[in-house]
C-alpha positions as CSV (number, residue, x, y, z in Angstrom):
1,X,-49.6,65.3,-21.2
2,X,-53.0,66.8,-22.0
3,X,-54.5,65.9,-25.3
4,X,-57.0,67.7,-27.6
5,X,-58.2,64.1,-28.4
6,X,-58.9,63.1,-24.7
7,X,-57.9,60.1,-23.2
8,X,-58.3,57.4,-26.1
9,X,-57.5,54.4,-24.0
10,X,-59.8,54.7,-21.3
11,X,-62.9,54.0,-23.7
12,X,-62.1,50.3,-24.9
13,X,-64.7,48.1,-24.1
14,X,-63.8,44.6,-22.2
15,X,-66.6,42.5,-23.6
16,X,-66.8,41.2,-27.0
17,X,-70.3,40.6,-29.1
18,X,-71.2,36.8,-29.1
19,X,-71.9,35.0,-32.7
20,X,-68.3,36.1,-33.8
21,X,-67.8,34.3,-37.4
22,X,-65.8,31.8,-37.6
23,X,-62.1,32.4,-37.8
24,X,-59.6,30.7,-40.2
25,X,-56.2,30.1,-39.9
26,X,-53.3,31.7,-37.5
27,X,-53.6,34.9,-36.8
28,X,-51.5,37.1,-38.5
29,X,-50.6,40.8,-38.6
30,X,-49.3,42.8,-41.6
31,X,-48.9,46.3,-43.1
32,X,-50.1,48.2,-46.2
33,X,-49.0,51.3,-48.0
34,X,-50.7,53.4,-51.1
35,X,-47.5,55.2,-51.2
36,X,-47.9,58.4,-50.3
37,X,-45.7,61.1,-51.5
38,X,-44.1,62.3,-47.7
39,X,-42.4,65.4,-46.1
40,X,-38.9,64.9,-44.6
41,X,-38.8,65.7,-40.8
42,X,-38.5,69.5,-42.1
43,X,-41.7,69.1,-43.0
44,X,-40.5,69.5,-47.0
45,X,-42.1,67.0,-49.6
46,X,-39.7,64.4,-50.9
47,X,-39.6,63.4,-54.7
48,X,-41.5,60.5,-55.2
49,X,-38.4,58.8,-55.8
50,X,-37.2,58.7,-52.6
51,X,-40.7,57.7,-51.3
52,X,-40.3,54.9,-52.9
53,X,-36.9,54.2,-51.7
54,X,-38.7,54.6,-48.2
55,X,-40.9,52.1,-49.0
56,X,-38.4,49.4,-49.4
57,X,-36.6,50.5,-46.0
58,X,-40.1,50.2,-44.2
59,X,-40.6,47.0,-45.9
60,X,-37.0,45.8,-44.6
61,X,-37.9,46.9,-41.4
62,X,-41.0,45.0,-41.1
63,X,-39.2,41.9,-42.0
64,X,-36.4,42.4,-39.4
65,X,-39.4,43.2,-36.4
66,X,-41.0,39.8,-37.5
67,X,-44.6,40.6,-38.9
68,X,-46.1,38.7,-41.5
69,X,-47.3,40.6,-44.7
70,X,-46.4,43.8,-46.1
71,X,-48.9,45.2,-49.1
72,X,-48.0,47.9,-51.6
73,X,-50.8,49.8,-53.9
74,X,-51.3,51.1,-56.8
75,X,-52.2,54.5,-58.1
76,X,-51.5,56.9,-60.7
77,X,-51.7,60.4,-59.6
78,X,-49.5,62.7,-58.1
79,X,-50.0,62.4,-54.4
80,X,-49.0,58.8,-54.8
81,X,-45.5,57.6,-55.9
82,X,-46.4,53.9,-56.8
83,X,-48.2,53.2,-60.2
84,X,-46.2,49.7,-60.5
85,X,-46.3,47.7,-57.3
86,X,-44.8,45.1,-58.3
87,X,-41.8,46.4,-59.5
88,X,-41.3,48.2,-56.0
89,X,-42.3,44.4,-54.1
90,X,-39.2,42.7,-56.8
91,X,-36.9,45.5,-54.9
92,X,-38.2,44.3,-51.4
93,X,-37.8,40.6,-52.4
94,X,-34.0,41.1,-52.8
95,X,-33.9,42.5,-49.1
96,X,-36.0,40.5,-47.1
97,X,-36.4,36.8,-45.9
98,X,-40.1,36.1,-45.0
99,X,-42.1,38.3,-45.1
100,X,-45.1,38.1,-47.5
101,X,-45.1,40.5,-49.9
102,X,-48.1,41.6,-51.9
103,X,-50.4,44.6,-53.6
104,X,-53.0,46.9,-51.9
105,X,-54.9,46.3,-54.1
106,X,-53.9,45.3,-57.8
107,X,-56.6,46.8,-59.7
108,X,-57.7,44.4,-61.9
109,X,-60.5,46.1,-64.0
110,X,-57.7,48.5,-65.8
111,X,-55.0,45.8,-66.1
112,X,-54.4,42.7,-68.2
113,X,-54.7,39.5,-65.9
114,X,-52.1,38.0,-68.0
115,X,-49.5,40.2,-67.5
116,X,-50.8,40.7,-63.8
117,X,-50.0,36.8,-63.1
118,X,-47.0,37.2,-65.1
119,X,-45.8,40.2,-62.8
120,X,-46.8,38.5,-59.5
121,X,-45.3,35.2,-60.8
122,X,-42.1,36.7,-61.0
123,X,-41.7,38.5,-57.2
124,X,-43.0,34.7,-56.2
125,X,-40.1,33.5,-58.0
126,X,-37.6,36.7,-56.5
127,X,-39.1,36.1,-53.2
128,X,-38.9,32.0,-53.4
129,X,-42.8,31.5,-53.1
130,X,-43.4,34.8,-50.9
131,X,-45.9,36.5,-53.1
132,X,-49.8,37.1,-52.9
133,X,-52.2,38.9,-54.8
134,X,-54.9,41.0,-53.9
135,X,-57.5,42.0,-56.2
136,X,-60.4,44.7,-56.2
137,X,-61.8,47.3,-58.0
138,X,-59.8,50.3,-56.9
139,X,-61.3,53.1,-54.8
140,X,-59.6,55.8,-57.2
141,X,-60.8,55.7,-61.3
142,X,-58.0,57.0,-63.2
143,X,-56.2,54.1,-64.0
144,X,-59.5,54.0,-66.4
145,X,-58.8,56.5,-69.0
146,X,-55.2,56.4,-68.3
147,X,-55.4,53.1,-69.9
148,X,-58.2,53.6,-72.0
149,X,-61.4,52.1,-70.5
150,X,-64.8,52.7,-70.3
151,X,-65.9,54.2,-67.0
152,X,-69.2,52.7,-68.0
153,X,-67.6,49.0,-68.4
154,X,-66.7,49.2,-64.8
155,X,-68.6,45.7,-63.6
156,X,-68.4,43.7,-66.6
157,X,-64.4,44.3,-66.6
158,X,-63.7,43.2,-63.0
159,X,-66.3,40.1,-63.3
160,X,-64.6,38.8,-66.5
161,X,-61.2,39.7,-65.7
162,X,-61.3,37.9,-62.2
163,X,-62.7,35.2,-63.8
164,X,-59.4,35.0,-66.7
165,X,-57.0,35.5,-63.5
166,X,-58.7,32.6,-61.9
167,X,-58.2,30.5,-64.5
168,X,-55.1,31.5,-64.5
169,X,-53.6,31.0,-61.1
170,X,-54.8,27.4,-61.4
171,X,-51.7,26.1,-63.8
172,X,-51.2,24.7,-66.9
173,X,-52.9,25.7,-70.6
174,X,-55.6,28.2,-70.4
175,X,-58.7,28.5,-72.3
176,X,-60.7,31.3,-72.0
177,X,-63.0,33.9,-73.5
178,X,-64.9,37.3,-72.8
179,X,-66.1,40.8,-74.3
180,X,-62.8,43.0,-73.0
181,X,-60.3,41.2,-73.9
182,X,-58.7,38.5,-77.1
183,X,-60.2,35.0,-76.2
184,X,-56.8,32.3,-74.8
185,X,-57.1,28.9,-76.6
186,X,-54.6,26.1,-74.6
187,X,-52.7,29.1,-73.7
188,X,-49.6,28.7,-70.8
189,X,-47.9,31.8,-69.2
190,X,-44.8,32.2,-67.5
191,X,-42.5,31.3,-65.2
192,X,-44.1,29.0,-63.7
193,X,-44.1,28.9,-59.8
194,X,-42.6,26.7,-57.7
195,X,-44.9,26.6,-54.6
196,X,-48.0,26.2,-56.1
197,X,-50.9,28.7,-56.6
198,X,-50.1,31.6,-56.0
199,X,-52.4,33.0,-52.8
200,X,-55.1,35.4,-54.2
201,X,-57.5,38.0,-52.3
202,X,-60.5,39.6,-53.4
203,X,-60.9,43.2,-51.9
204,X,-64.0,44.7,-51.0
205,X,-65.3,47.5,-49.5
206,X,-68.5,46.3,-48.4
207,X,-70.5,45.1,-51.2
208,X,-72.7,41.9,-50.7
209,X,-72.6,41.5,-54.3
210,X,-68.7,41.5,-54.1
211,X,-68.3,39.1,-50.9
212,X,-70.9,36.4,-52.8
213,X,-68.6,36.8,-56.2
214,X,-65.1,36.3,-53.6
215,X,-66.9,33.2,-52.0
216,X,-68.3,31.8,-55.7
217,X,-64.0,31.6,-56.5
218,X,-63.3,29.7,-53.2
219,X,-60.6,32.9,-52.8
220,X,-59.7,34.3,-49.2
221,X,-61.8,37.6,-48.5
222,X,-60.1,41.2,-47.5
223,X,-62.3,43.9,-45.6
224,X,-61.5,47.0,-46.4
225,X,-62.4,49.1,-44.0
226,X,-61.4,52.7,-43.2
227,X,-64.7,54.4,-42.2
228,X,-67.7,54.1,-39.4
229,X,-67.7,51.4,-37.0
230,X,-66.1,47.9,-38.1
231,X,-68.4,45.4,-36.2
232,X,-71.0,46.7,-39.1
233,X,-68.7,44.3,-41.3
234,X,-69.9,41.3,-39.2
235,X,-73.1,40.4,-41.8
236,X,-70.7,39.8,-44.2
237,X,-68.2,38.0,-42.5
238,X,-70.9,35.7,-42.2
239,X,-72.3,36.1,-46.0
240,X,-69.1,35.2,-47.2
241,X,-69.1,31.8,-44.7
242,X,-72.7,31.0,-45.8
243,X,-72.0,31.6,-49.4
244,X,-69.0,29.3,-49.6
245,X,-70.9,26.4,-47.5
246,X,-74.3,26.8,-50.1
247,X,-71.2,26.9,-53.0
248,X,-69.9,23.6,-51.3
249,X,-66.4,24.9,-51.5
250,X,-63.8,25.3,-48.2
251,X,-63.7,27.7,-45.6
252,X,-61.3,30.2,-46.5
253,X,-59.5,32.9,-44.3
254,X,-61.1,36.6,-43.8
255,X,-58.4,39.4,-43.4
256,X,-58.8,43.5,-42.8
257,X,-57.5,46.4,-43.7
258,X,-57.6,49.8,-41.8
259,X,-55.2,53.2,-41.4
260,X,-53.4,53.3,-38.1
261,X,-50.6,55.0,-36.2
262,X,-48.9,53.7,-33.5
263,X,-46.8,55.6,-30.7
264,X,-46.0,55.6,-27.5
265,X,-48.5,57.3,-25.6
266,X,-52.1,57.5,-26.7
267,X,-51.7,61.6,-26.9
268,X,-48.8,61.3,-28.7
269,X,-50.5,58.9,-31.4
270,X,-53.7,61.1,-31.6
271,X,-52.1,64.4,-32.4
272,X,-49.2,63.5,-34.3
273,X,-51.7,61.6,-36.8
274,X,-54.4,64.6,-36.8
275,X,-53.1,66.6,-39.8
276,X,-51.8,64.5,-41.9
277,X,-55.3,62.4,-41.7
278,X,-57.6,65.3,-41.5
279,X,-55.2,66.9,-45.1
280,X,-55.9,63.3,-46.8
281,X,-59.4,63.0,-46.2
282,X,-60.3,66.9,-47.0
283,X,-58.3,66.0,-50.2
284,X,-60.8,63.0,-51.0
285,X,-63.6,65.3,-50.0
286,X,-62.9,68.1,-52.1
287,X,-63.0,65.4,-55.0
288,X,-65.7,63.5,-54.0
289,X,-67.9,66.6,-52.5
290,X,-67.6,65.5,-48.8
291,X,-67.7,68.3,-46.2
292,X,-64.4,69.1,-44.3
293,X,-62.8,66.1,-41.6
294,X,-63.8,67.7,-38.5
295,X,-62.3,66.9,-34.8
296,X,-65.6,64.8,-33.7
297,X,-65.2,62.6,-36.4
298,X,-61.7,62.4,-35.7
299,X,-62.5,61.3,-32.3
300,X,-65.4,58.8,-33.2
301,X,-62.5,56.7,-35.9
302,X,-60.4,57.1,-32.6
303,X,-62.9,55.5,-30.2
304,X,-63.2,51.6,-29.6
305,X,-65.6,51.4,-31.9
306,X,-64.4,53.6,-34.6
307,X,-62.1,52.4,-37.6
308,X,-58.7,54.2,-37.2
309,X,-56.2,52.0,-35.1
310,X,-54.0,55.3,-34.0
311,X,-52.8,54.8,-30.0
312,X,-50.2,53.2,-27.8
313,X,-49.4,49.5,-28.5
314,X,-51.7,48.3,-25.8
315,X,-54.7,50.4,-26.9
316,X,-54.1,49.6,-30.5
317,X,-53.5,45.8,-30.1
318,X,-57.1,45.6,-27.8
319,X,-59.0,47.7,-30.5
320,X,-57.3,44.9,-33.1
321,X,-57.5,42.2,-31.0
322,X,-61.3,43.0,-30.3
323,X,-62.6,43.6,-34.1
324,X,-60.5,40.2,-35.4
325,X,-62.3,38.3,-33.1
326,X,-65.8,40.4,-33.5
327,X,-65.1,40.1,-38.0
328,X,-63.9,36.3,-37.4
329,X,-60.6,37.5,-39.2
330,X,-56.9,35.9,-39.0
331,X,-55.4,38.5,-40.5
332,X,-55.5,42.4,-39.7
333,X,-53.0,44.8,-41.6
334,X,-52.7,48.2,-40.9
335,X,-52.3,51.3,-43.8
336,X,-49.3,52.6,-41.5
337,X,-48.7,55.3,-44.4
338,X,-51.4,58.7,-44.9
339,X,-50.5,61.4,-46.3
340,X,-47.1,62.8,-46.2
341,X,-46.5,61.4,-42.7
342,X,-43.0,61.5,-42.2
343,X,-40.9,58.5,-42.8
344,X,-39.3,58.8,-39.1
345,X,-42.5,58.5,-37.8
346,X,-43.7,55.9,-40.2
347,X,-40.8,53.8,-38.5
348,X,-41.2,53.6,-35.3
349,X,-44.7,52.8,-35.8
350,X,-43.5,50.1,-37.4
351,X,-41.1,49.1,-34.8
352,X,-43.9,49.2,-32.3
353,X,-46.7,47.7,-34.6
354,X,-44.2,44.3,-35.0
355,X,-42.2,44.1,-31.3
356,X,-45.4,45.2,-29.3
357,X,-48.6,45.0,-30.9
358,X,-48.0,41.6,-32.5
359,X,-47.7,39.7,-29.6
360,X,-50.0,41.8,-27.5
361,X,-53.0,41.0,-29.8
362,X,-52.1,37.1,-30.0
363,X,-51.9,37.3,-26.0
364,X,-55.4,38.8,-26.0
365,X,-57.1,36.8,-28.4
366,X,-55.7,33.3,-26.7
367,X,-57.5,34.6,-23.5
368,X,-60.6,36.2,-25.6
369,X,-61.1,32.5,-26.7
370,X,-60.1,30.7,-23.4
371,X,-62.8,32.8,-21.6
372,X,-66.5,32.0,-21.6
373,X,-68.2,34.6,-24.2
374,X,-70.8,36.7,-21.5
């Protein structure tokens, strides 16, 4: 079958760069979804009630195909049907057995880290200790004045309120105080978990300020990456190492994020992806004042060094397999959801991502790491 997108497979690259970072932990692969509002197969938008239903059948299914994380957002605007994460992860507790379930991000700066922990405490105690937390800043600001924050207290409300959920996390009463928010004097919240503290992520998007500030909490650090090439995260996979040896705390675990379709043909992969992508990112740009998604950048995020993980399961487990070694990651999970993708679609990706890619990429990284590094 001839392709608009050329031949995407035939461009991976068999070596990998030398002075990987270190990687912690087993390797792991999981899935993430904003929650796009989708079209049925008709191509007709669904209500977002019924996106959100899909959610919890994609969820189920990557339980059933064995993966090992699945992350839902938040957002409040139309084009997005999940504004309370956890209520949607509570749904997928009752339905699955191991999975990990978690948030894509949980954006802390416009939320109350008390009733965050509260929240998260609870699907721990649904999912009998399945739970983790990830917390950023948000690429989207209108949780801000939705809740009614100061744009202009953007910093000061992450930094203080990462600091309260910290405190938090680590058990018993909690004393506490800061500008945004009512000081805590021997305060406990509840329920309490079962399993200990509950694991906690710190999101970035490529700040060294913000991998210093994830490695001054000993908490695991989460790439987000979903533009230009992903071995420029390197520098701060090995920032984060360097800062948590000169902070004397442990090594913790690095994990990614990037969007990605799988299907079962490179060609197939490439242009069933095109339009939704290209419809998502024009929709940022007109926002933002980015020009138009063209083809050529299309194909550059396609390419082995580029940052969208769309292909067959062997082309999209080497592109994985290559960057977790190259970011000294243990843990890559995939935003299988953009734009009004089609739930059909969205599934058998998911069926392929967990019965193909999985063990594809942990075949290639055990020989990666058994061969001599050229």
């Amino acid at each position: 079958m001839s392709s608009a997108f050329g031949n995407i497979g035939a461009t991976r690259p068999a070596d990998v760069p030398p002075a990987a970072p270190e990687r912690i932990g087993d390797v792991e692969l999981g899935l993430d979804t904003f929650g796009d509002v989708t079209d049925d197969a008709a191509g007709t938008p669904l209500s977002q009630a019924q996106s959100i239903r899909n959610i919890v059948d994609q969820a189920v299914l990557a339980d059933e195909v064995g993966l090992d994380f699945f992350g839902v957002g938040e957002h409040h605007r139309a084009d997005f049907a999940v504004s309370a994460p956890e209520v949607v992860l509570a749904a997928i507790a009752a339905r699955t057995d191991r999975i990990h379930l978690g948030s894509a991000v949980t954006v802390l700066s416009s939320d109350d880290p008390v009733r965050v922990y509260e929240r998260f405490a609870t699907v721990d105690a649904l999912s009998n200790g399945r739970a983790e937390v990830v917390l950023g800043r948000g690429s989207f600001t209108e949780s801000f004045p939705l809740f009614g924050y100061d744009l202009s207290d953007y910093e000061v409300l992450f930094e203080e309120k990462l600091d309260l959920f910290a405190r938090l996390r680590q058990g018993g009463p909690v004393t506490w105080s800061g500008t945004k928010r009512a000081p805590l004097t021997d305060q406990r919240v509840f329920p309490t978990t079962e399993h200990g503290a509950i694991p906690t992520w710190i999101g970035v998007g490529g700040s060294p300020q913000s991998v210093i500030r994830a490695a001054s909490y000993g908490l695991p650090l989460f790439l987000a990456i979903i533009g230009g090439q992903p071995a420029q995260f390197a520098p701060f996979s090995r920032l984060y190492r360097q800062a948590l040896e000169q902070f004397e705390l442990p090594q913790q675990p690095i994990a990614m994020h990037s969007p990605g379709f799988i299907a079962a043909t490179d060609e197939e992969a490439a242009e069933t992806f095109f339009p939704y992508h290209r419809t998502v990112t024009d929709q940022l740009g007109r926002e933002r004042g980015w020009p138009p998604f063209t083809e050529a950048q299309y194909r550059a995020g396609l390419s082995a060094g580029g940052s969208l993980y769309v292909g067959s399961p062997e082309t999209v487990a080497a592109k994985i397999a290559r960057n977790m070694r190259v970011l000294g990651v243990s843990r890559f999970d995939m935003r299988y959801a953009t734009g009004r993708l089609p739930h059909d679609h969205m599934m058998r990706s998911i069926e392929l991502f967990g019965t193909r890619v999985k063990s594809l990429v942990q075949e290639m990284l055990a020989a990666q790491e058994a061969a001599p590094v050229a």
